[in-house]
N, C-alpha and C positions, 0 to 999 in steps of 0.2 A: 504494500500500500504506500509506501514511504515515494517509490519510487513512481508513484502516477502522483501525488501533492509535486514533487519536485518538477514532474515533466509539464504539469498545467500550471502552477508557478513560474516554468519559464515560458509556455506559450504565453502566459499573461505580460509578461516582461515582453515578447518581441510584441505583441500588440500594443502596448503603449510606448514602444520604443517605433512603433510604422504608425503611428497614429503622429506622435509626437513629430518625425520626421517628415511627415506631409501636411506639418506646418511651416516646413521653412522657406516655401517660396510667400506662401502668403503673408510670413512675419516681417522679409526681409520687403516687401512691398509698402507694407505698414509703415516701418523705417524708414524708408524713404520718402512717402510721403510727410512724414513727421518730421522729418529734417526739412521739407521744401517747404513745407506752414512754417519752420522755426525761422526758415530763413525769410522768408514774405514779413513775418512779424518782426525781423531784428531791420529791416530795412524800415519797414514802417515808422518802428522805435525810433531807427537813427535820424530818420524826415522831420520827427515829430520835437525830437530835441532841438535839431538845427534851426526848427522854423522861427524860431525869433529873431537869431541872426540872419535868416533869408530874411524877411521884413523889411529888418531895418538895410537892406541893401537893394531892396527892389524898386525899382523907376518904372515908374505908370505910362511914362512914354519914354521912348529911345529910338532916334534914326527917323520922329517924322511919325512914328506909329503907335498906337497903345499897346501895351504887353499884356499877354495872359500873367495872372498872378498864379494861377492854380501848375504852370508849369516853371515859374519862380521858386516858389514855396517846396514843391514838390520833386522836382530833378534839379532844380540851377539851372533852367535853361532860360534863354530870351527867347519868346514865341510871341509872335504878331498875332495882332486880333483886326480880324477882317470886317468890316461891317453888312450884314444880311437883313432882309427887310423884315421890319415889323409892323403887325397892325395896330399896334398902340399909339398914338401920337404920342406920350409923353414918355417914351422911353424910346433909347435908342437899343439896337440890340447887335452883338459882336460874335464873331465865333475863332476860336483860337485855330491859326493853321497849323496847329503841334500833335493839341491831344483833343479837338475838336470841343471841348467845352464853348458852353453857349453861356453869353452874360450879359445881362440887360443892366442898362445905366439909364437914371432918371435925368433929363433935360431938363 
């Protein structure tokens, strides 16, 4: 008897040793997605600290044209804002040739 406890003890063992194992594509999947959110959130972190000193360094116009601020604050870049029509009269309305954000300004 000793010897069938020891023989389904170790089938038990390869079974949770092949169960266990046909986890590993799907953990390392896991992983990696976990690292690519860590990294979208340390970039966000790091946008979100900078942004005061972006602020205080951004100019509403340069070269003749209004600048997106949302691509200021957000990568450092100068992006022109274009003007597109609105039907409001008292707003004028812009759209960023960078990251296409739309921004209405009151007249």
């Amino acid at each position: 008897m000793r010897g069938s406890f020891t023989v389904q003890l170790k089938r038990l063992a390869e079974d949770i040793a092949n169960v266990a194992q046909s986890r590993i594509e799907p953990l390392k999947k896991e992983i990696e997605e976990a690292e690519q959110l860590q990294a979208k959130a340390q970039a966000e972190l790091d946008m979100a600290k900078s942004a005061a000193s972006q602020v205080a360094t951004f100019e509403p116009e340069f070269g003749g044209e209004y600048q997106c601020p949302y691509c200021w604050i957000r990568r450092d870049v100068r992006a022109a804002l274009k003007p597109i029509p609105s039907s409001e009269t008292n707003v004028d309305r812009f759209r960023c040739v960078t990251c296409d954000a739309e921004i209405d300004l009151e007249v």
